[in-house]
N, C-alpha and C positions, 0 to 999 in steps of 0.2 A: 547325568552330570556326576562327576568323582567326588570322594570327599573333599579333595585340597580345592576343587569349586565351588563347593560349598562354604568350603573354611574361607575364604577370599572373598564370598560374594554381600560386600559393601557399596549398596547403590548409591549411597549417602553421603561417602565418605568426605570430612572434610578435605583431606591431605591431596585426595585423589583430584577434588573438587577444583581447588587451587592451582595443582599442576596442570590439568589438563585444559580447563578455562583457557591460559595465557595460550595452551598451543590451537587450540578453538578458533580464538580471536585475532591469532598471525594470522588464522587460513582464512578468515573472512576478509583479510583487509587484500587479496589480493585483486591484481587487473583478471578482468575474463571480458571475453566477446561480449557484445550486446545481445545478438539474438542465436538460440541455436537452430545449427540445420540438421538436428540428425531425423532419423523416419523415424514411421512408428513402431514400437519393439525394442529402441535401442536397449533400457535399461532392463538389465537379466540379471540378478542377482538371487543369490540363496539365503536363506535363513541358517544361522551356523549352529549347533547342539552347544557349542561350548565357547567360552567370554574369548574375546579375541583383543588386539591389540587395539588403541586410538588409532596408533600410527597407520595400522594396515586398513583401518576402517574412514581415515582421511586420504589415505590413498585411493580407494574405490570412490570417496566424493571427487575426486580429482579428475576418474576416469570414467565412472559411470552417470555421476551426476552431473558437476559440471557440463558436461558437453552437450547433455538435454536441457539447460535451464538459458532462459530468456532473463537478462538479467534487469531488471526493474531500477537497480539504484546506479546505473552505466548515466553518467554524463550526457551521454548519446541516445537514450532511450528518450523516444518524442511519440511514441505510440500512442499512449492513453493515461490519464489520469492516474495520477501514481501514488503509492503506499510507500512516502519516502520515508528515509531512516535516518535518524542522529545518533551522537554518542548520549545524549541525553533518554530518547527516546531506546537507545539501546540497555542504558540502565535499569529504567524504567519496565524493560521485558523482564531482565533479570529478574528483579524483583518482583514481577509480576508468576513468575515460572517459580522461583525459590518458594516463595509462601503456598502457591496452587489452589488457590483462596477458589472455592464454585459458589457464588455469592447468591444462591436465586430465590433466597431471602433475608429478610433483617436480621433473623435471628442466628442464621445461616455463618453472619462474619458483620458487623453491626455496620465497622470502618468501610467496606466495600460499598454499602447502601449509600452512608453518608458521602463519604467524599467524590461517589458521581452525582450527585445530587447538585455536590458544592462546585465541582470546578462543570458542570453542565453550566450550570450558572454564569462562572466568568462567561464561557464560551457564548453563551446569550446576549451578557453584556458589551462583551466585544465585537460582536456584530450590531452592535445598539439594536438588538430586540425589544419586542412590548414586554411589558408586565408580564402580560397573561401566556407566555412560554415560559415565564420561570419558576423555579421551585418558590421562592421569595415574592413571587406575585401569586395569580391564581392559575398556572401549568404547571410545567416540569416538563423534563426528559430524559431520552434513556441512550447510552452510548449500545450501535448496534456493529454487527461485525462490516457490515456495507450499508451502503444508501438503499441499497435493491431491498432491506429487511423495514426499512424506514415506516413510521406509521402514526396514525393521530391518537397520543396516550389512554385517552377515554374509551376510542375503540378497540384499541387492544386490551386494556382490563375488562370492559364486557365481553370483549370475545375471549379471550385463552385465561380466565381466572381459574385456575384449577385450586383444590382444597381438601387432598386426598389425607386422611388422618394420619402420615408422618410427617407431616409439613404443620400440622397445625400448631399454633404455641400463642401465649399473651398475646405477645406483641403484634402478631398481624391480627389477631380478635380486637385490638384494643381499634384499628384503622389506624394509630399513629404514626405509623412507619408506611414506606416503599417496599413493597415487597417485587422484583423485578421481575421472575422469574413469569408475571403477570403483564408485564410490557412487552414481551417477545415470542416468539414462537418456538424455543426449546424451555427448557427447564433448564440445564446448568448455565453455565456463565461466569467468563474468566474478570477477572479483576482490572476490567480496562480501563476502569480511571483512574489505576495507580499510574499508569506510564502518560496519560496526557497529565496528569497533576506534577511527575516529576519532569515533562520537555519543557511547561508554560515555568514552571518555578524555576530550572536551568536558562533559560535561555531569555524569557520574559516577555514580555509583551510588543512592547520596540523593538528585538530584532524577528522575532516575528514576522512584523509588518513588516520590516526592511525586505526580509525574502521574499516575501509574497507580492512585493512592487518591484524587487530586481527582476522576476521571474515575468513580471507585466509588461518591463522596459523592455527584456528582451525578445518578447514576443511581437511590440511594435517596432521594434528594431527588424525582426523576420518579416512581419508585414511587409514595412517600405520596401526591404529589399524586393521583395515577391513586385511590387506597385511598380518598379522601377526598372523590371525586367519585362519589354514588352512582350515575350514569348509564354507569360505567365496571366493568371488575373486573381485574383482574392475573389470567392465567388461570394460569401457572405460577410458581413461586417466580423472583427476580432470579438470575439470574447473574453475579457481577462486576458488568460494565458493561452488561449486554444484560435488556430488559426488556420482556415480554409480554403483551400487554394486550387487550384490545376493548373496542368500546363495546356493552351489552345491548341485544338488539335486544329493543324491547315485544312483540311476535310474533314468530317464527321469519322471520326477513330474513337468507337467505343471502348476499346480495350487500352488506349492512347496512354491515359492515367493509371489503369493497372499494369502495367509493362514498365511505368517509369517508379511505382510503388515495391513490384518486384526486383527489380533492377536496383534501387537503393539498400533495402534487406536483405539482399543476397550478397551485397559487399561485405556484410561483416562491419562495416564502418556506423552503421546507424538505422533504429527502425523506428519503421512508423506504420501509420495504420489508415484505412480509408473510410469515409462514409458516403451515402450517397443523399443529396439533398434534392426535393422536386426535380429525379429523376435524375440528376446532373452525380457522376461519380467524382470526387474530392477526395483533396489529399489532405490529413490532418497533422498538422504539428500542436501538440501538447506540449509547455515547457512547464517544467516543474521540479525535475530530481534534486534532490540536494547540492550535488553534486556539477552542475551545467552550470557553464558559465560562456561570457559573451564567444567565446573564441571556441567554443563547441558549435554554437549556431553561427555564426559565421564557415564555419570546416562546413556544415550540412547544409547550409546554402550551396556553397561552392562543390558538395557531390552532388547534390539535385542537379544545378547547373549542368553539371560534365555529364551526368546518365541521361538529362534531357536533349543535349546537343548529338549525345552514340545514338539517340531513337528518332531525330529529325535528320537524322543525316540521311 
């Protein structure tokens, strides 16, 4: 790298920080497909020797990224249980990325201990949990990157306590503190209750629940339609938001509901995904995105509809 690279190279920079952020945040708010179709290999890109522009390097998100990414926060995405986003919850990254806080002990970043400890707690409370899950009774918990990491707190401190002498200090000798980096299966660990402490404190507790019952309504709203079309059946009772369905095949057509699954994702208009139950292959609707509203699941009734009528025909 030349000298004027060197002279210039400010990873930090405030000035840079601010302009660049706003042009960031136009390109995320933009429309893209729901699911992508390119193969595999599409994305080919180099590693550069020397700093390149934002603009040219939003450009390549545009052309290289973009078009392999299955977009998670699309209205239309009914796939699978979803990592929705807010502007609250977007804040809350920021600040979560600015500081870079690796929390995976007390002594580590104090506030990281405490305040998952505290808003676990709400989250406890809000589910009207017992006592004995909360920090404030006789449990606790620990925010993990998925459910699949999920685990019973006591068994993970006796299994993964590590205590290798740069980690040691007062505080985790004294037992008083959470030392985290003992409830999980790595050692570091990002700062994840700063951005649930900043979505519950934006947004609050009430509307909350309000989305998480919109998303319920219009799940049983997706039911009836499905009950009401007799070319369909709901093969299991609704869960919450999650809802199970196929279309009858007039003869035994194992592929019947894979074809009508394909057939949907392949529009570009909406994806979803399948499971199979005591052998029976089902079409799953998940509502959940931020972003879904009634007259998105009405649009994907009405493509199901039409791809089921091109496959019986």
């Amino acid at each position: 790298m030349g000298s004027e690279s060197r002279q210039t190279f400010l990873p930090l920079d405030p000035v840079t920080f601010s302009n660049e952020s706003k042009a960031v945040i136009d390109f995320i708010v933009e429309k893209y497909p729901v699911q992508s179709t390119v193969e595999p290999g599409h994305v080919n890109i180099y590693a550069p020797y020397c700093p390149e522009p934002l603009q040219d390097i939003l450009e390549d998100v545009s052309n290289c990224i973009i078009p392999g990414l299955t977009h998670w926060q699309s209205p239309n995405f009914f796939a699978y249980f979803h990592a929705n986003a807010s502007t609250a919850g977007f804040f809350g990254e920021m600040l979560c990325s600015g500081f870079n806080v690796v929390g995976f002990n007390w002594i580590s970043s104090p506030a990281a201990t405490e305040l998952e400890s505290i808003v676990l707690d709400w989250m406890g409370k809000m589910l009207k949990l017992p006592s004995s899950f909360l920090f404030s009774g006789t449990g606790g918990g620990v925010l993990h990157g998925s459910t699949c990491e999920a685990a019973e707190p006591k068994l993970l401190v006796d299994s993964l306590s590590t205590d290798p002498e740069i980690l040691r200090n007062n505080a985790s000798k004294s037992k008083a503190v959470v030392d985290y980096k003992d409830w999980q299966i790595a050692l570091s660990r990002r700062f994840r209750a700063l951005k649930l402490w900043v979505v519950i404190r934006r947004h609050g507790l009430a509307n909350l629940m309000c989305h998480i019952r919109s998303d319920i309504a219009m799940a049983k709203r997706f039911e009836a339609l499905v009950g009401e079309d007799e070319r369909f059946e709901i093969v299991v009772p609704r869960k919450f938001a999650l809802v199970c369905f196929r279309l009858k095949p007039k003869v035994e057509e194992e592929d019947l509901n894979c074809k009508l699954v394909e057939a949907i994702n392949s529009s570009g208009r909406a994806f979803m995904s399948h499971a199979v139950l005591s052998g029976i292959y089902v079409i799953r609707c998940a509502i959940g995105t931020t972003l879904t509203q009634q007259h998105h699941v009405d649009a994907l009734w009405k493509l199901i509809q039409d791809k089921a009528q091109s496959l019986l025909v």
